[in-house]
DSSP file (Angstrom, degrees, kcal/mol; ACC not computed):
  #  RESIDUE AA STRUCTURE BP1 BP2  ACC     N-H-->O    O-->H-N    N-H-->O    O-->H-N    TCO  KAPPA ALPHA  PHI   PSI    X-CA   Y-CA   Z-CA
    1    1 A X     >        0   0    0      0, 0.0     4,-1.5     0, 0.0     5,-0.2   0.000 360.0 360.0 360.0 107.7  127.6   52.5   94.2
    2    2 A X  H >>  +     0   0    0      2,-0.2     4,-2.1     1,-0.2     3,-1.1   0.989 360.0  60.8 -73.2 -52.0  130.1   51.3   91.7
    3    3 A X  H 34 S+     0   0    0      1,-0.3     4,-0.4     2,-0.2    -1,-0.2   0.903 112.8  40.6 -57.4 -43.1  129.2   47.4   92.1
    4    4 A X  H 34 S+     0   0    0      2,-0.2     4,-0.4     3,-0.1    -1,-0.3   0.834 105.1  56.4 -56.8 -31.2  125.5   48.3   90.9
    5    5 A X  H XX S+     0   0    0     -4,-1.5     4,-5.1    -3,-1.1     3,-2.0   0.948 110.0  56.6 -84.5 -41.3  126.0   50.6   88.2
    6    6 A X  H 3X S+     0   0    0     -4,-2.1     4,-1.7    -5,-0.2    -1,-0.2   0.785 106.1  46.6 -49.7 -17.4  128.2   47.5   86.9
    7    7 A X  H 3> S+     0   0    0     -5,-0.5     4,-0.8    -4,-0.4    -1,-0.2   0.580 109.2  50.9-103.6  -4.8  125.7   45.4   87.0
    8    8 A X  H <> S+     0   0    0     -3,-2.0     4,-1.3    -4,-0.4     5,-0.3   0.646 115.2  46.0 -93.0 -37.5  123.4   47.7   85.4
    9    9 A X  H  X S+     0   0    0     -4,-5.1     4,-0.9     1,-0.2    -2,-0.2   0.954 110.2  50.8 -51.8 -51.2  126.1   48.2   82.5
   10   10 A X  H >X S+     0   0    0     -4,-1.7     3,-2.3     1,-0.3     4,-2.0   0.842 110.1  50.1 -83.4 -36.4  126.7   44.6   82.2
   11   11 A X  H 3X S+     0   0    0     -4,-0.8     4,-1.4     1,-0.3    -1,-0.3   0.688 112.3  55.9 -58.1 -11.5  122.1   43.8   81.8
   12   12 A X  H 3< S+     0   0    0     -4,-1.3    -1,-0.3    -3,-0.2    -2,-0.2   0.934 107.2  40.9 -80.1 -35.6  122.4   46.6   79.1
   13   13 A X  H <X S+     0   0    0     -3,-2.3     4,-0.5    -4,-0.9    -2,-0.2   0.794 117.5  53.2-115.7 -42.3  125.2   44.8   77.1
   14   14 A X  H >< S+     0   0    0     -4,-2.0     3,-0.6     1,-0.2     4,-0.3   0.903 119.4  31.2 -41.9 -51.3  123.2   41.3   77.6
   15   15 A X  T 3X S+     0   0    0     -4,-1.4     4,-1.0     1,-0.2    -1,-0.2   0.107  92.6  86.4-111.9  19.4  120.2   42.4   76.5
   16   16 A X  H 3> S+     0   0    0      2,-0.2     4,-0.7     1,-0.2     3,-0.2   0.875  97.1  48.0 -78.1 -15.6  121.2   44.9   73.9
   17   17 A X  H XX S+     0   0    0     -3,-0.6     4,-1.4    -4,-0.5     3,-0.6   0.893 107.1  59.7 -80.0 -26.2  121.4   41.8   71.3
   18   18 A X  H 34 S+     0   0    0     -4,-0.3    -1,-0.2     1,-0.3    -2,-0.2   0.808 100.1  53.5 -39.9 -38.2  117.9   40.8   72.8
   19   19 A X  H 3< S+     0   0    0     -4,-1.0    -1,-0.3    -3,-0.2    -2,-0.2   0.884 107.8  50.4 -96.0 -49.7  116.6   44.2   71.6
   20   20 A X  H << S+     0   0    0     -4,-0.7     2,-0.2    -3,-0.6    -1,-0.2   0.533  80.4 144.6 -79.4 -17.5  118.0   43.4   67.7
   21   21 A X     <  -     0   0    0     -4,-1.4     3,-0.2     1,-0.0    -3,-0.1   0.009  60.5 -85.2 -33.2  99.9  116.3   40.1   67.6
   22   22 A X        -     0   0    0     -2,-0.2     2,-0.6     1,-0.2    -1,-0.0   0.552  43.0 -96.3  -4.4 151.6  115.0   39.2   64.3
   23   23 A X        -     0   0    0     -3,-0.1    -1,-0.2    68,-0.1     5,-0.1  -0.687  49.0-121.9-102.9 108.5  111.5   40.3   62.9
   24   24 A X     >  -     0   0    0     -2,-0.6     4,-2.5    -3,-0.2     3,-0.4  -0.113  27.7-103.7 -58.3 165.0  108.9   37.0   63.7
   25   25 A X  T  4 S+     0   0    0      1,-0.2     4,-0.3     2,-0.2     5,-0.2   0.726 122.2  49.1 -51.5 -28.9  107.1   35.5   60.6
   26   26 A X  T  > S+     0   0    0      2,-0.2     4,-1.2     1,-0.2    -1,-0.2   0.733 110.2  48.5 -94.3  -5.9  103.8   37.3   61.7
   27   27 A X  H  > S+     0   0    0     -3,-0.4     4,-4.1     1,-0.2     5,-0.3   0.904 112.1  50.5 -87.7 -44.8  105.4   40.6   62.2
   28   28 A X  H  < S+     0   0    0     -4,-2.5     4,-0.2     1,-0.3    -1,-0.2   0.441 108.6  49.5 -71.2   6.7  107.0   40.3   59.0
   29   29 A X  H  > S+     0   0    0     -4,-0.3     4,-3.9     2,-0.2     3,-0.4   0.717 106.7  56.1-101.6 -37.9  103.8   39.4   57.2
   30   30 A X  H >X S+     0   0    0     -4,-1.2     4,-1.3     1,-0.2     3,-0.6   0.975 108.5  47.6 -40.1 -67.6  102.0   42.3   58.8
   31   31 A X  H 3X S+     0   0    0     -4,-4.1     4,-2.0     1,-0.3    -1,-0.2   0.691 110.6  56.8 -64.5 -16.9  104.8   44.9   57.4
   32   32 A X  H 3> S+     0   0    0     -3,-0.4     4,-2.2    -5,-0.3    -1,-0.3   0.939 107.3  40.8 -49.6 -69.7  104.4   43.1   54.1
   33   33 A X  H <X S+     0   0    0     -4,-3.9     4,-3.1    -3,-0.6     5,-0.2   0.892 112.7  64.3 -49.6 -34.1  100.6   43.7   53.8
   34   34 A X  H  X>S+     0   0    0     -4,-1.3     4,-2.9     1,-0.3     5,-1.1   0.994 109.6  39.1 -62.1 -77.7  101.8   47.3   55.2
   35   35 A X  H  X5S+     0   0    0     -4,-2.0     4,-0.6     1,-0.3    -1,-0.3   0.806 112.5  46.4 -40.3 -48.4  103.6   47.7   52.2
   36   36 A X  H  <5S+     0   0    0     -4,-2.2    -1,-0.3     3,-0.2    -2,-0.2   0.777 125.9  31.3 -92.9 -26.3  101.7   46.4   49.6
   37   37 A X  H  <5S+     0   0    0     -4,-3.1    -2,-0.2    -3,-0.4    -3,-0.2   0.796 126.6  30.4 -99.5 -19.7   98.5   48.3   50.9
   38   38 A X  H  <5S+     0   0    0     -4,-2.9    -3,-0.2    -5,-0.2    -4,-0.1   0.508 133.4  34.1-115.3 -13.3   99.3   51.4   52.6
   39   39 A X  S >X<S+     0   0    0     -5,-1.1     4,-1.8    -4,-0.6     3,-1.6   0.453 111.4  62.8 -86.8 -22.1  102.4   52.0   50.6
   40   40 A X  H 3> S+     0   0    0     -6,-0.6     4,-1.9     1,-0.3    -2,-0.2   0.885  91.7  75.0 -77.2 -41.5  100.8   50.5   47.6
   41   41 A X  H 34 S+     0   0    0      1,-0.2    -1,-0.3     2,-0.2     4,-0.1   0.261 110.1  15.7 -94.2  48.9   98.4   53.3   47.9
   42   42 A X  H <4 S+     0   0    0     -3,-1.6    10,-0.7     2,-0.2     9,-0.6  -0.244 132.6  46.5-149.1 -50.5  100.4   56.3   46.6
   43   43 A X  H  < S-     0   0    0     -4,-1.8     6,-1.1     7,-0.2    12,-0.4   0.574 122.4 -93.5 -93.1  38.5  103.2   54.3   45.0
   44   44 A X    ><  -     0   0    0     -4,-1.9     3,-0.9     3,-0.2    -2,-0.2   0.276  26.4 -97.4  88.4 136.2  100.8   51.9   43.1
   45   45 A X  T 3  S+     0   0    0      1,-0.3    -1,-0.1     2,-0.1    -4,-0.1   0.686 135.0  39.8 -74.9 -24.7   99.4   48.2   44.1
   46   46 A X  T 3  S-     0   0    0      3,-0.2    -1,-0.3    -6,-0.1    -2,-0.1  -0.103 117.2-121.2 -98.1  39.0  102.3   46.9   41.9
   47   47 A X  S <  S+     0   0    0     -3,-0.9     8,-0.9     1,-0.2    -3,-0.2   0.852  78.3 126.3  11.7  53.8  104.7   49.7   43.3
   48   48 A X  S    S-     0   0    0      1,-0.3    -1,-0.2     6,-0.2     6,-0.2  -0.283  76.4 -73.7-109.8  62.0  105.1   50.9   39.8
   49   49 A X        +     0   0    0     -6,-1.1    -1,-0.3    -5,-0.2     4,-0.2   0.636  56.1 161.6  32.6 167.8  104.2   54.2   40.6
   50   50 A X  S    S-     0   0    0      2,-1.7    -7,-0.2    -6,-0.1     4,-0.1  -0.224  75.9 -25.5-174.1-116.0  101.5   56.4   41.5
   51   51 A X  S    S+     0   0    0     -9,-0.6     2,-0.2     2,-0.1    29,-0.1   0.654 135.5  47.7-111.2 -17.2  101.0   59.6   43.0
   52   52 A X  S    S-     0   0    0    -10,-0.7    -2,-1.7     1,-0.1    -3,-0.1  -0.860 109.7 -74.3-108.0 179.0  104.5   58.8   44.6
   53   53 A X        -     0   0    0     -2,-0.2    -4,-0.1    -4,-0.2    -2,-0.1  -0.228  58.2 -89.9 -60.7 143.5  107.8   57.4   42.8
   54   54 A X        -     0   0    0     -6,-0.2     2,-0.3     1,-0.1    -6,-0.2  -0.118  34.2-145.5 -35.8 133.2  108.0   53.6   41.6
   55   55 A X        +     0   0    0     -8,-0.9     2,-0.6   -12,-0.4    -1,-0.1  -0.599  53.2 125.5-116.7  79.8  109.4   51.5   44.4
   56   56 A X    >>  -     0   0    0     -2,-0.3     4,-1.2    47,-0.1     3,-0.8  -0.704  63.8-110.2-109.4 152.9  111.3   49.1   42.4
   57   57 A X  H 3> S+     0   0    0     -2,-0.6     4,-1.0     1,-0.2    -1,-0.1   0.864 113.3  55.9 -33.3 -39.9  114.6   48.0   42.2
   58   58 A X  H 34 S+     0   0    0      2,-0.2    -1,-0.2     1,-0.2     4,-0.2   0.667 116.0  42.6 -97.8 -24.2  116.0   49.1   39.6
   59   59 A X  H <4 S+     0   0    0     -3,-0.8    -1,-0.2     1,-0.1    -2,-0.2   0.392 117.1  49.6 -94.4  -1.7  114.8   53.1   40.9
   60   60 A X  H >< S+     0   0    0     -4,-1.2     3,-2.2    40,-0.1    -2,-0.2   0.712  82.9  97.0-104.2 -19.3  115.9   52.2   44.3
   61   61 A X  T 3< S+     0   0    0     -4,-1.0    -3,-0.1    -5,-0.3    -2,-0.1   0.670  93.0  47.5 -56.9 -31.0  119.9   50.6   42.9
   62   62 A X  T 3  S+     0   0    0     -4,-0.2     2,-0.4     1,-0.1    -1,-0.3   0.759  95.5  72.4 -70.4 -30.7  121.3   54.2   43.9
   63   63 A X  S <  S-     0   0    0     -3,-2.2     5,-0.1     1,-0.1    -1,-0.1  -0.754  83.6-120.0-124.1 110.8  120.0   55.0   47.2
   64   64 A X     >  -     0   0    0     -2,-0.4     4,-1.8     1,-0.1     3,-0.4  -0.026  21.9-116.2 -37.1 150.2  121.5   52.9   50.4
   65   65 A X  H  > S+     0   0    0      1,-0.3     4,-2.7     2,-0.2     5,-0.2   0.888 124.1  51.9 -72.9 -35.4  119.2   50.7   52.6
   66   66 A X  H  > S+     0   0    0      2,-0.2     4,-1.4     1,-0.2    -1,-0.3   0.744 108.2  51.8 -71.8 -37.5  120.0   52.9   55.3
   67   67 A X  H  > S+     0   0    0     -3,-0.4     4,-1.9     2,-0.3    -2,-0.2   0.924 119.7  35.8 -80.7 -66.9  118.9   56.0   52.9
   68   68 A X  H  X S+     0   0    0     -4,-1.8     4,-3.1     1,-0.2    -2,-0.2   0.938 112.9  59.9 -69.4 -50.1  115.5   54.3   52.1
   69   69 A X  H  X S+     0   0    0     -4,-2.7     4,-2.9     1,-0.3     5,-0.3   0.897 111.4  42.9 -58.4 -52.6  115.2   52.8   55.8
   70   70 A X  H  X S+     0   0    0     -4,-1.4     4,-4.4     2,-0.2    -1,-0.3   0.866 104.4  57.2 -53.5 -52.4  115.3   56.4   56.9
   71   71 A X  H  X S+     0   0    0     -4,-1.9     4,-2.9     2,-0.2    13,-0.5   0.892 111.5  52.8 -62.1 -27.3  112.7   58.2   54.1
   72   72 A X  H  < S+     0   0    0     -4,-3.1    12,-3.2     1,-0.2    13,-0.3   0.975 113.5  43.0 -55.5 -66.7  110.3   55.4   55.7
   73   73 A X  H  < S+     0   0    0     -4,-2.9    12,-3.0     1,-0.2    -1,-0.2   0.848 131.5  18.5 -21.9 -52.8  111.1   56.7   59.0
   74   74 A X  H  < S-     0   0    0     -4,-4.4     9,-0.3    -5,-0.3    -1,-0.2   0.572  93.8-135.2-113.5  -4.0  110.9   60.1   58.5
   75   75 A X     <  -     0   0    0     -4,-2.9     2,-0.4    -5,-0.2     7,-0.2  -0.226  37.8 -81.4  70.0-158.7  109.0   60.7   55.3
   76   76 A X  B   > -A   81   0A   0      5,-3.4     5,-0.8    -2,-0.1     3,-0.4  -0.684  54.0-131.8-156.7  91.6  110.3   63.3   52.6
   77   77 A X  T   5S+     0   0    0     -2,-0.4     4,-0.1     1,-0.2     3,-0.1   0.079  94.1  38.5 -37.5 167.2  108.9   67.2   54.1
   78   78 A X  T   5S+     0   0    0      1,-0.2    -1,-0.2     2,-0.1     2,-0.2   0.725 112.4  74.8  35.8  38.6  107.3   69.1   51.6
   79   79 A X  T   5S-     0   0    0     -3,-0.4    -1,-0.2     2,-0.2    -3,-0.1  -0.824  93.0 -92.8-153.0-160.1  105.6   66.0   50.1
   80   80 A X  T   5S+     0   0    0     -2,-0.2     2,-1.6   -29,-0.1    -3,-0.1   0.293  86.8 107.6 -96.9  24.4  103.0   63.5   50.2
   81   81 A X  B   < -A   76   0A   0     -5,-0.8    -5,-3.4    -4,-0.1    -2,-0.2  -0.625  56.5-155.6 -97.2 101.6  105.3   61.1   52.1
   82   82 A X        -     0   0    0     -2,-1.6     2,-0.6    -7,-0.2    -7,-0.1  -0.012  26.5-104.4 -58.8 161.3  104.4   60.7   55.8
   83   83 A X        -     0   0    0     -9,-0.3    -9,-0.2    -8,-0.2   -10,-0.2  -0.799  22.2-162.7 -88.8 125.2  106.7   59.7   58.2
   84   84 A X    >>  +     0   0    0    -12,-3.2     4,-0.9    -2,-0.6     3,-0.7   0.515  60.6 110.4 -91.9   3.2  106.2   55.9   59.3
   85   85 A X  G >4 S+     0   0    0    -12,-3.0     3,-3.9   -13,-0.3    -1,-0.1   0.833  78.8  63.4 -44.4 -63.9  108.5   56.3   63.0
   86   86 A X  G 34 S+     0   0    0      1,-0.3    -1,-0.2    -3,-0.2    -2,-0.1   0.336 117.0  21.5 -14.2 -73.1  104.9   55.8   64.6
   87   87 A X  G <4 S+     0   0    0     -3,-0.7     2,-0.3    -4,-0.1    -1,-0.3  -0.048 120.3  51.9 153.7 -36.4  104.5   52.7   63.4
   88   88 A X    <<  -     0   0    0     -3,-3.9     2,-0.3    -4,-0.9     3,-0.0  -0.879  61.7-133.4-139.3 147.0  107.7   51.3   62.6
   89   89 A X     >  -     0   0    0     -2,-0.3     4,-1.6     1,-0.1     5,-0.1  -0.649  42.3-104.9 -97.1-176.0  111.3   50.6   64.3
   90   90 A X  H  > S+     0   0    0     -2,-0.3     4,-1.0     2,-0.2     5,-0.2   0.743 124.0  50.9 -86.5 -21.8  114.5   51.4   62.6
   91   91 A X  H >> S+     0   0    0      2,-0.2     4,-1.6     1,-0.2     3,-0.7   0.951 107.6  50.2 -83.3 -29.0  114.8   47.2   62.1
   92   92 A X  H 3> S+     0   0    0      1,-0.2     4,-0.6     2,-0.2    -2,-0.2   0.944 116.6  43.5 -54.6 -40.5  111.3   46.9   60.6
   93   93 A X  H 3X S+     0   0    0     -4,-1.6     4,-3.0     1,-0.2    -1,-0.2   0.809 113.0  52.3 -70.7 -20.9  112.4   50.0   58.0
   94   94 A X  H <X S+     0   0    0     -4,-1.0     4,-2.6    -3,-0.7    -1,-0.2   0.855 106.0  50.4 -97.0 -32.1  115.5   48.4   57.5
   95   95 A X  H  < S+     0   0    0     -4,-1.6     4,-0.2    -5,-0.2    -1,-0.2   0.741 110.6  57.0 -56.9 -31.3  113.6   45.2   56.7
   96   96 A X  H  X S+     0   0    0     -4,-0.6     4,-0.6     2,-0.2    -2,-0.2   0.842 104.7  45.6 -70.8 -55.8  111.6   47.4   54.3
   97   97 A X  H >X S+     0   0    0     -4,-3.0     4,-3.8     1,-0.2     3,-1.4   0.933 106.7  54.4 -63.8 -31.3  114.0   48.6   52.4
   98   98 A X  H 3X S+     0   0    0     -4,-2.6     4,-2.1     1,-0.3    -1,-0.2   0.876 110.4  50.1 -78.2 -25.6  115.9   45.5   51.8
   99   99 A X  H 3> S+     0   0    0     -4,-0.2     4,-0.9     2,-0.2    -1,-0.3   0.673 116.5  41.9 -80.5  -3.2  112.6   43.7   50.4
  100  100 A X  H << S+     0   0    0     -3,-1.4    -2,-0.2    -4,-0.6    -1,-0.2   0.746 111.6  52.5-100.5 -60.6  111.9   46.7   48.1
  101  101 A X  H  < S+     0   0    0     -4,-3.8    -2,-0.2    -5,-0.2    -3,-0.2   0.972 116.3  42.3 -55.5 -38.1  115.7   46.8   47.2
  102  102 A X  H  < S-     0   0    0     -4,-2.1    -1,-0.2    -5,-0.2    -2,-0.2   0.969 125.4-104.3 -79.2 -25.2  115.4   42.6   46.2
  103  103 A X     <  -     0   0    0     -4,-0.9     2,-0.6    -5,-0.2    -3,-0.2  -0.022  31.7-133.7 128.6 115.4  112.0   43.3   44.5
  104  104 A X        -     0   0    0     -4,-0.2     2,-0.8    -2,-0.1   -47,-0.1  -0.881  10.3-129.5-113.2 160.4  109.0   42.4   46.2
  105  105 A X              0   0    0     -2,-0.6   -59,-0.0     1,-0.1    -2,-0.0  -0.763 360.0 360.0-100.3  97.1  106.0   40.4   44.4
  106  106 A X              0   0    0     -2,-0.8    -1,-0.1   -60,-0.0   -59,-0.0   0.700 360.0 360.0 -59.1 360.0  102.6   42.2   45.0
């Protein structure tokens, strides 16, 4: 049925910006604590390092948001760095990196 499968395309295309919608105040406080406690505890409660690398700016200025947003995802094999996909969507990581890349304040 071509008149349904258009009408499925066109609820896909509505609600694909629905799907991208911004990350609420409470979600974004969660991934904050997330960060500062569950990341904090291998790369330091001031992310100045720890048993993984300082996550500061100024060690992050090389590596794309997309780059960082990804090691969150997927972790870094042969190390102590877990993968956070469980956990996380690809806008929450992306959300991650970019507060790491401006500097966050533990």
């Amino acid at each position: 049925m071509p008149g349904l499968r258009y009408f499925a395309i066109v609820l896909l295309l509505m609600f694909a910006g629905t799907l991208r919608a911004d990350i609420s105040p409470t979600r974004q406080q969660a991934l904050m604590d997330l960060l500062l406690q569950d990341c904090g505890a291998c790369h330091g409660m001031t992310l100045k390092g720890g048993l993984g690398p300082a996550l500061l700016p100024g060690r992050l200025a090389g590596y794309s948001r997309d780059f960082i947003a990804q090691t969150i995802l997927q972790g870094r094999p042969g190390t102590p760095m877990p993968p956070w996909r469980p956990f996380l969507t690809n806008e929450e990581a992306r959300w991650l990196a970019a507060r790491l890349q401006q500097g966050v304040k533990p």
